[in-house]
VOZA-211783 format. One line per 4 residues: their letters; for each residue x, y, z of N, C-alpha, C. Coordinates in steps of 0.1 Angstrom, whole numbers, plus 5000, padded with zeros to 4 digits. Each point is the difference from the previous one (the first is absolute). Layout:
a> X,Y,Z,X,Y,Z,X,Y,Z  ... .
END
This chain:
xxxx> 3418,6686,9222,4999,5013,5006,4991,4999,5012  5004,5007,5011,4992,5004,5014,4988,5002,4993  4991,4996,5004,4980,5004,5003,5000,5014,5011  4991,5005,4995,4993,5003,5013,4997,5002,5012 .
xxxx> 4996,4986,5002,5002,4993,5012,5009,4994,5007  5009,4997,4986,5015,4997,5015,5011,5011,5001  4998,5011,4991,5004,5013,5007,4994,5006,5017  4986,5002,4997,4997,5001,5010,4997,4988,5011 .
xxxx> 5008,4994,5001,5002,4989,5010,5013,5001,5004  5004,5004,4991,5014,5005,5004,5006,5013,5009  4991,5010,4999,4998,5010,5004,4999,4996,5015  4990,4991,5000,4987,4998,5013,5014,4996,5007 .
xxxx> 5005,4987,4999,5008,4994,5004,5014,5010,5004  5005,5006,4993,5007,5005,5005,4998,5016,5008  4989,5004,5001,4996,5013,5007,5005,4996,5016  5000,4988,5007,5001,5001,5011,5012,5006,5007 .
xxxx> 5015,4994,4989,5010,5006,5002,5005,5012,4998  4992,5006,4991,5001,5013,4996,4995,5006,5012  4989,5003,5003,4995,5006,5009,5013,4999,5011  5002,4988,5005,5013,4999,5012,5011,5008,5000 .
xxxx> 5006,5001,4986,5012,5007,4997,4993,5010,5001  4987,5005,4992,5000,5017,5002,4998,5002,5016  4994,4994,5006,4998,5007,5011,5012,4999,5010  5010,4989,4996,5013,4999,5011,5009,5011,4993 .
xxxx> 4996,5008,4987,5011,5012,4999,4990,5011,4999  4990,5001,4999,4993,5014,5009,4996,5004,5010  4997,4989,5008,4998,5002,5013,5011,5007,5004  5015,4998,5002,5010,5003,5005,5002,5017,4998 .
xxxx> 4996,4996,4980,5006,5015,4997,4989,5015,5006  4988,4993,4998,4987,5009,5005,5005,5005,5015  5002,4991,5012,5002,5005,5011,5016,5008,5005  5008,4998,4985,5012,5007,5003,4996,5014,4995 .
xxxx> 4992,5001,4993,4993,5014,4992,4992,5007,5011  4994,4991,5008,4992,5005,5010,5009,5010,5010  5008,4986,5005,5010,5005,5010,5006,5015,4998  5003,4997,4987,5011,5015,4999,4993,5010,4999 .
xxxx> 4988,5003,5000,4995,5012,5005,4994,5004,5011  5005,4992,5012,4999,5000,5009,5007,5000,5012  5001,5007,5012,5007,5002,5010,4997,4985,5008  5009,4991,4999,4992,4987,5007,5013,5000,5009 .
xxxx> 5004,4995,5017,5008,4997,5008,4996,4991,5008  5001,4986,4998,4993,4988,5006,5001,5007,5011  5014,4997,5005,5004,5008,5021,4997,5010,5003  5001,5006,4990,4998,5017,5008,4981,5006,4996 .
xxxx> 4995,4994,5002,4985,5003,4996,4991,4996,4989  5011,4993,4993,4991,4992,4990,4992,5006,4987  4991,5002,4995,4994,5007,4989,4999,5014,5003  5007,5007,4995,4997,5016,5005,4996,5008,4989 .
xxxx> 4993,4992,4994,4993,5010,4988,5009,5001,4988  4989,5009,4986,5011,5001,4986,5005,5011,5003  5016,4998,4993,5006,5009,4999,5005,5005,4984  4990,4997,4996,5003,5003,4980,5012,4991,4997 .
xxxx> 5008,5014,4995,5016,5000,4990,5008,4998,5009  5002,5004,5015,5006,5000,5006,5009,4993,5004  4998,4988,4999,5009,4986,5007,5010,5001,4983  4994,5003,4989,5011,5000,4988,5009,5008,4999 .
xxxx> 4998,5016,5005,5002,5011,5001,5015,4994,5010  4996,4993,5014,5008,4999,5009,5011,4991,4995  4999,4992,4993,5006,4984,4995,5010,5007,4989  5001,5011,4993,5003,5000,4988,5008,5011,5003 .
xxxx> 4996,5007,5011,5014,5012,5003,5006,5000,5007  4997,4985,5010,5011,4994,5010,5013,4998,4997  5013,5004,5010,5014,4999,4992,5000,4984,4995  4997,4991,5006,5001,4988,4996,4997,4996,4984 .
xxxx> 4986,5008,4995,4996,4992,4992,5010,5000,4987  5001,5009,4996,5011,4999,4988,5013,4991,4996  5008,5003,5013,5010,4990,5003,4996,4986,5001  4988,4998,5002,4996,4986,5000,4995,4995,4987 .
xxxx> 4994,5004,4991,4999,4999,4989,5013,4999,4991  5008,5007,5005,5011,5000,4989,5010,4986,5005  4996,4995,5015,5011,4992,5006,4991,4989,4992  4988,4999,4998,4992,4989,4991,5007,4998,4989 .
xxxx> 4996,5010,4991,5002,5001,4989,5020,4994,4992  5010,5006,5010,5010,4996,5004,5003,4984,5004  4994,4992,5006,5000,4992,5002,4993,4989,4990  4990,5005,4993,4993,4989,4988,5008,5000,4990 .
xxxx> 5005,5015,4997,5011,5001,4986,5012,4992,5009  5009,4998,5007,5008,4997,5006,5000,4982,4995  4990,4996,5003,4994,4985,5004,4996,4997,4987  4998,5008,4986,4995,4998,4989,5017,4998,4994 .
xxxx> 5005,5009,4999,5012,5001,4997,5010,4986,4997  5001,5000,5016,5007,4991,5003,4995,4986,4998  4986,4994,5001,4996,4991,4995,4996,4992,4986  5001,5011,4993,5002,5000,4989,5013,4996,4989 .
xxxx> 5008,5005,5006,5011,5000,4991,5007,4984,5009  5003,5004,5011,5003,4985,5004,4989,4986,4997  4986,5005,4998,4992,4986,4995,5006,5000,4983  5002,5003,4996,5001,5003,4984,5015,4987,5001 .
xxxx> 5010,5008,5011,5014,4993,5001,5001,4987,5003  4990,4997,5011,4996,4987,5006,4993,4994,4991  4993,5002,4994,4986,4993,4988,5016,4995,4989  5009,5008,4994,5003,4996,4993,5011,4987,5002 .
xxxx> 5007,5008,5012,5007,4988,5005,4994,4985,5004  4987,4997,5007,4994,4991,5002,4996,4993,4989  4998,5004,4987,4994,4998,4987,5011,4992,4998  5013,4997,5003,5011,4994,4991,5005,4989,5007 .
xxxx> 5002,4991,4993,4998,4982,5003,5011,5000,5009  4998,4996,5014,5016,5000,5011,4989,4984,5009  5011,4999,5010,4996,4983,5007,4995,5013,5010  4990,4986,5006,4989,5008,5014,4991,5011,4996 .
xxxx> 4994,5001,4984,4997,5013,4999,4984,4995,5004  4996,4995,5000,4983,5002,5010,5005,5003,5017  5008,4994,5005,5002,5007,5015,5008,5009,4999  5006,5005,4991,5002,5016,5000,4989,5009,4999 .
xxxx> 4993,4992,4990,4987,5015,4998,4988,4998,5015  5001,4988,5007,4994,5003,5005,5006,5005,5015  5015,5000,5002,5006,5012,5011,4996,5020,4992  5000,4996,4990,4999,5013,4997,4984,5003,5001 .
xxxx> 4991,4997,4997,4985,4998,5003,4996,5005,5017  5010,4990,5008,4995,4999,5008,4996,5011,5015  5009,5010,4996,4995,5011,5009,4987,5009,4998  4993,4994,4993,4989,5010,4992,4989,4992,5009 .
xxxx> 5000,4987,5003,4991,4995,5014,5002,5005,5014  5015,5005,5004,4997,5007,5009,4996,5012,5007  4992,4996,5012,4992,5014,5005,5007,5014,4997  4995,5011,5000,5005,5009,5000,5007,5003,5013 .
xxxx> 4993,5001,5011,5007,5003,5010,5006,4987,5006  5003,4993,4996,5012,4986,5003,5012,5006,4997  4999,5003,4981,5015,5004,4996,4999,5014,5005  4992,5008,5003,5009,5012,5007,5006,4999,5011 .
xxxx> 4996,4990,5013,5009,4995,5013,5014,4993,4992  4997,4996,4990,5014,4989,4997,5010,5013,4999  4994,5007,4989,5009,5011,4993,5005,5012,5012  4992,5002,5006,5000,5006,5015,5012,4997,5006 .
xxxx> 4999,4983,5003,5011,4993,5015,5011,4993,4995  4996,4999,4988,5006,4991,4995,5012,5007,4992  5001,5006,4991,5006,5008,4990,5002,5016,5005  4992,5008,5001,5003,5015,5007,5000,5003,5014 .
xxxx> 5003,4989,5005,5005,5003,5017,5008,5007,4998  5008,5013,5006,5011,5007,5000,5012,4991,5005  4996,4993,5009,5009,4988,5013,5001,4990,4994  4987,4996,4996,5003,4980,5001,4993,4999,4985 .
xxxx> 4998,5009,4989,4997,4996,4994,5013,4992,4986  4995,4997,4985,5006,4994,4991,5006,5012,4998  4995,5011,4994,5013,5006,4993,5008,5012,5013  4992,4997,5017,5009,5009,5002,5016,4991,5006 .
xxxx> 4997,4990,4996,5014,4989,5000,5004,5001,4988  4994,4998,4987,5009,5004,4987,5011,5018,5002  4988,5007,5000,5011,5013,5005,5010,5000,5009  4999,4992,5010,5011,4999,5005,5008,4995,4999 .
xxxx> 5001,4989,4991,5009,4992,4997,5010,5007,4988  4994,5009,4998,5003,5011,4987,5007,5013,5002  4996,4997,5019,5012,5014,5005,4986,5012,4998  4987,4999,5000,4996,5011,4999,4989,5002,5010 .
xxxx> 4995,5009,5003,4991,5002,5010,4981,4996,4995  5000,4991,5005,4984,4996,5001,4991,5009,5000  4990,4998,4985,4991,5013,5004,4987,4995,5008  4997,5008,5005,4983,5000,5006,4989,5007,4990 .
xxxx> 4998,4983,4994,4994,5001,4986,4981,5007,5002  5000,4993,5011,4987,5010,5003,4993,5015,5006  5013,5005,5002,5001,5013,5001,5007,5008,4995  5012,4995,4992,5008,5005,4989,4996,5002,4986 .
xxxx> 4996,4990,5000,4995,4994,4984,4987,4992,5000  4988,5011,5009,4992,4993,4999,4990,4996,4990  4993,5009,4996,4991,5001,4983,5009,4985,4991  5015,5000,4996,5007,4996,4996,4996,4987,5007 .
xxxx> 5000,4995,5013,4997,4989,5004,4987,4988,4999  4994,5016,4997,4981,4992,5000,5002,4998,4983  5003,5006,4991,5003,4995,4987,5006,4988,5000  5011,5000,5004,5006,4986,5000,4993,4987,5007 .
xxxx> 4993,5000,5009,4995,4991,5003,4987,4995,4997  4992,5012,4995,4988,4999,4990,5004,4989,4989  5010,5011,4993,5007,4990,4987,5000,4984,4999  5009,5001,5012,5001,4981,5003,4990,4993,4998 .
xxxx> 4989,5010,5006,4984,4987,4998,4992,5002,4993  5003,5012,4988,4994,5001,4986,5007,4998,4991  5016,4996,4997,5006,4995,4996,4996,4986,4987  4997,4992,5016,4997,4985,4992,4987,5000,4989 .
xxxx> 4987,5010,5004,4995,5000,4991,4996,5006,4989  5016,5009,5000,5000,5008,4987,5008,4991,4986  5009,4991,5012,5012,4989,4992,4987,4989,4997  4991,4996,5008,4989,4988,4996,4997,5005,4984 .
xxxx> 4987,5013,5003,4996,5009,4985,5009,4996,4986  5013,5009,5004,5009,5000,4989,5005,4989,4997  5003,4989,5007,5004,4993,4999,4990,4989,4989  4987,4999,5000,4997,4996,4996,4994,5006,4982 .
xxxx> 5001,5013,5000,5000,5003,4992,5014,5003,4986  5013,4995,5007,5009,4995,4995,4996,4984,4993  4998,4998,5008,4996,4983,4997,4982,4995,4986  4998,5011,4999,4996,4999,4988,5000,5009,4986 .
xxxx> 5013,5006,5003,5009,5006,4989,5005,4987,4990  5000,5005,4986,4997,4993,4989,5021,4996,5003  5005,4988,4998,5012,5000,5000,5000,4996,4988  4998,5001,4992,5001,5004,4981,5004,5009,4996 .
xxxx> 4999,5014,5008,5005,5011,4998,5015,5007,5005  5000,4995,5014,5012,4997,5005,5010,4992,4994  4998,4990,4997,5009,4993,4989,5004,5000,4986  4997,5007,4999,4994,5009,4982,5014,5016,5001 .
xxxx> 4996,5005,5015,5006,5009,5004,5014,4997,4999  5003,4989,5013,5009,4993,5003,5014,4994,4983  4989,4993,4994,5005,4996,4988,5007,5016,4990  4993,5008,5002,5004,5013,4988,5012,5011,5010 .
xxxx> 5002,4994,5011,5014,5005,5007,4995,5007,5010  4988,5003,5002,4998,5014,5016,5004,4991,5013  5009,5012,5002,5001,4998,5013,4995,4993,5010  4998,4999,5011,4994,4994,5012,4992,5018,5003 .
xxxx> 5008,5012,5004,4987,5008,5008,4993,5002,4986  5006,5004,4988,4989,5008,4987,4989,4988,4999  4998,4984,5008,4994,4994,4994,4988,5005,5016  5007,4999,5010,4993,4999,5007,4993,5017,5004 .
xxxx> 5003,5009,4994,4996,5017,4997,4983,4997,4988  5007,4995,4991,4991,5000,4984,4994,4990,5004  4995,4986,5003,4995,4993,5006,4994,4995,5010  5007,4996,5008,4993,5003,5013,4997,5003,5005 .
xxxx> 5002,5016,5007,5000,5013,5004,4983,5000,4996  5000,5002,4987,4985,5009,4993,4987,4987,4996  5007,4987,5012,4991,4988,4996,4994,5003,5018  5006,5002,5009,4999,5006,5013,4988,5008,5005 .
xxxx> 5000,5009,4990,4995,5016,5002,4985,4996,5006  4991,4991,4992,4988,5002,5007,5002,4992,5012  5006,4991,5004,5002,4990,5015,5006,5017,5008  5010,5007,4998,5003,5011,5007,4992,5008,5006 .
xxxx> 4990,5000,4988,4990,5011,5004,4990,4993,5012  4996,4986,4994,4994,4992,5014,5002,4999,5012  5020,5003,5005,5001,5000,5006,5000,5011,5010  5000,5010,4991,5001,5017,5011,4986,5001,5000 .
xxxx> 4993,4999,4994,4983,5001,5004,4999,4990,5011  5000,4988,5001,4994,4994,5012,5010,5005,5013  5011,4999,4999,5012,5007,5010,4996,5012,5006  4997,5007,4993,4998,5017,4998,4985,4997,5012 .
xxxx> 4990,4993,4995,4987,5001,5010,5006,4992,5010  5006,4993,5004,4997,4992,5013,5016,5012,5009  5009,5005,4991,5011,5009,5011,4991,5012,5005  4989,5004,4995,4999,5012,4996,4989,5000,5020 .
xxxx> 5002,4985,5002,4992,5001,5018,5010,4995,5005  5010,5003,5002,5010,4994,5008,5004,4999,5009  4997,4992,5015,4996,5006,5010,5013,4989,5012  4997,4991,4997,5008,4989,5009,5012,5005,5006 .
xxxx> 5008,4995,4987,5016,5005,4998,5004,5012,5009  4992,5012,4997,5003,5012,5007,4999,5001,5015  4990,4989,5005,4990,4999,5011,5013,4995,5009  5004,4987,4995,5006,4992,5007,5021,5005,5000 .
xxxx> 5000,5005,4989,5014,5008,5003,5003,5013,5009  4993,5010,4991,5000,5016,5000,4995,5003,5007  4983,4996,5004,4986,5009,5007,5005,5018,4993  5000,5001,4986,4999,5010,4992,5008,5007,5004 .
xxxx> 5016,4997,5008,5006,5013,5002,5015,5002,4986  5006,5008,5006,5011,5003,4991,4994,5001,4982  4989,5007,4996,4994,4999,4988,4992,4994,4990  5000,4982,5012,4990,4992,4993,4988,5002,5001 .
xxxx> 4995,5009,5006,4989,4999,5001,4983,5006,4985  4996,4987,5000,4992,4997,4988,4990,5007,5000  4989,5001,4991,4989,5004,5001,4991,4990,5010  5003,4993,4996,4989,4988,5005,5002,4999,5016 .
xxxx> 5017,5004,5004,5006,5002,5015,4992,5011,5008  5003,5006,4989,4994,5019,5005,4985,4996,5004  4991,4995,4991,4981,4994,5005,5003,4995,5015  5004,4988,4997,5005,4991,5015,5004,5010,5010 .
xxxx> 5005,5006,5001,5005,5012,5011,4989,5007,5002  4991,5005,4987,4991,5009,5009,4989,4990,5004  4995,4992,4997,4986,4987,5004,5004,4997,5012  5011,4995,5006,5005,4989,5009,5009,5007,5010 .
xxxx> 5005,5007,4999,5014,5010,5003,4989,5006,5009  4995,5009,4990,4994,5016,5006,4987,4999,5002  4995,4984,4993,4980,4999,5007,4994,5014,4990  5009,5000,4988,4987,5011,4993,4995,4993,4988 .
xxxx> 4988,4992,5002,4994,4992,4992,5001,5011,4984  4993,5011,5003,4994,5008,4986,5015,5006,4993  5010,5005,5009,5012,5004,4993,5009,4986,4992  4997,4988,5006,5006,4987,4990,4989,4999,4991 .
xxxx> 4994,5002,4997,4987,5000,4990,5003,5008,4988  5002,5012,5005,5002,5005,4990,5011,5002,4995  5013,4993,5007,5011,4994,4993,5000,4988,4991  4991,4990,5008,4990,4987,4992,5000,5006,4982 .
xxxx> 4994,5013,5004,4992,5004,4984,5016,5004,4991  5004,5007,5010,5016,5007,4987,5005,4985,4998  5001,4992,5005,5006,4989,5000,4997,4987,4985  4983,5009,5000,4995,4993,4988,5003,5006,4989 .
xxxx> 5000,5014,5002,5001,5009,4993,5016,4999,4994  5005,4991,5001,5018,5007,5001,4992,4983,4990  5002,4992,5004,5005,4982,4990,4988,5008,4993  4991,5005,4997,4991,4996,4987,5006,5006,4989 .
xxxx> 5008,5020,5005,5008,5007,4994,5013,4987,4992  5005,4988,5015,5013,4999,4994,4996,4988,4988  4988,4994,5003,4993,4989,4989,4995,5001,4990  4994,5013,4996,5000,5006,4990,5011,5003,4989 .
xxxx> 5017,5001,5006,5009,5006,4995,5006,4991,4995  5000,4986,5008,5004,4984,4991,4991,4999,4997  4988,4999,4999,4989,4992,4988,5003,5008,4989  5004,5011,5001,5002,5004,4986,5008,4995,4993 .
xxxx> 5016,5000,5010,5010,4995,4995,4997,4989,4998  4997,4990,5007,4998,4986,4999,4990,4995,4980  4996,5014,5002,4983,4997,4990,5014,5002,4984  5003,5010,5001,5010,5005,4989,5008,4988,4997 .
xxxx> 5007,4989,5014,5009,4995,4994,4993,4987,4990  4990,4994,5009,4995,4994,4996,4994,4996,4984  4998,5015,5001,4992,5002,4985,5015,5003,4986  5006,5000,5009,5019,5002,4991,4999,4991,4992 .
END
């Protein structure tokens, strides 16, 4: 058992990094608290004194702000959805003995290394050009009119291209958590006549459930700032525009330090609300 003394040596020793981390996430959050009660305009005069509630008052009854929340919120469920059910599809398919299967898993892997804003220029020039892109030559080859996916179908677009690069590591997760499912039971299954889906519904499915939940929790926090994708397609028009878009607009756009501040704050205020709502879920399945 630890002593005494190599508890507290352990303490000692590790206090330095503690201290680091707390102060590289309070420092930040302290001066965005500051900010937002304050009228700050680097260009236009710079500190101009507190202005209380005001900058939240302003942030929260702006036509923008709602629509932007919901184009969030829209886009995480979108990107949950969809990566989900196709990792579950891909995990099971890659699970099953075929030739090339390590360079298959690792084409399928491999978009999850690329930048964010790389695959949004690819997905951009490459695939939703109206002119020169992939599918606006598939539609035509089909006799149909090319959409202009980024103004037509844009929300739709930023899902889809999100997807692609959260994809691989929702098929990594599950995938691996297929792979230490008991195949004694599957064969047991197998042997007494079920089907292929009743095996993979009663079985597999409910062998899943906590890797699922791992996946929309970590997914859910890193979509929930989603900033690139929209930056380098959209610049927030036709709908996309995010919460995190909406901040960037007022900081950088409009030079109003204290009105992104106190978007900063709803912004925390919205993932702690949405982190709260899977830890629970997450906590329930777990405990299943």
């Amino acid at each position: 058992m630890a002593t005494q003394h190599s508890r507290s040596a352990a303490r000692l020793m590790m206090a330095p990094a503690v201290i680091l981390l707390l102060g590289w996430m309070l420092v930040p959050l302290i001066m965005t608290l500051m900010f937002s009660f304050k009228k700050y305009l680097p260009l236009r005069g710079g500190d101009l004194g507190w202005v209380g509630f005001d900058n939240y008052i302003r942030f929260v009854t702006s036509s923008a702000f709602w629509p932007s929340v919901l184009a969030t919120l829209a886009i995480v469920g979108g990107v949950l959805f969809i990566t989900v059910v196709f990792g579950v599809l891909l995990a099971v398919l890659l699970n099953q003995p075929m030739w090339g299967q390590g360079i298959v898993r690792i084409l399928v892997i491999a978009p999850f290394f690329v930048m964010p804003t790389v695959s949004a220029l690819v997905w951009k020039n490459m695939f939703m050009d109206p002119v020169n892109g992939l599918f606006a030559h598939l539609w035509k080859f089909f006799g149909a009119t090319p959409i202009e996916w980024l103004s037509q179908a844009s929300l739709q677009s930023i899902i889809m291209i999100v997807s692609w690069q959260w994809l691989p590591f929702a098929t990594l997760i599950l995938l691996t958590a297929i792979q230490s499912l008991d195949r004694e039971q599957l064969e047991a299954a197998e042997m007494d006549g079920a089907p292929p889906l009743k095996r993979f519904g009663y079985i597999t499915l409910p062998h899943l459930g906590r890797a699922i939940t791992v996946v929309v929790l970590i997914q859910t926090i890193f979509l929930l700032g989603i900033f690139a994708e929209i930056f380098v397609t959209t610049q927030g028009s036709f709908g996309t525009r995010t919460l995190t878009y909406l901040i960037y607009q007022r900081v950088l756009e409009s030079q109003n330090v204290g009105l992104g501040s106190a978007g900063g704050v709803y912004a925390i205020i919205l993932a702690n609300i949405v982190a709260i709502f899977l830890m629970r879920a997450v906590g329930k399945n777990l405990d299943a």
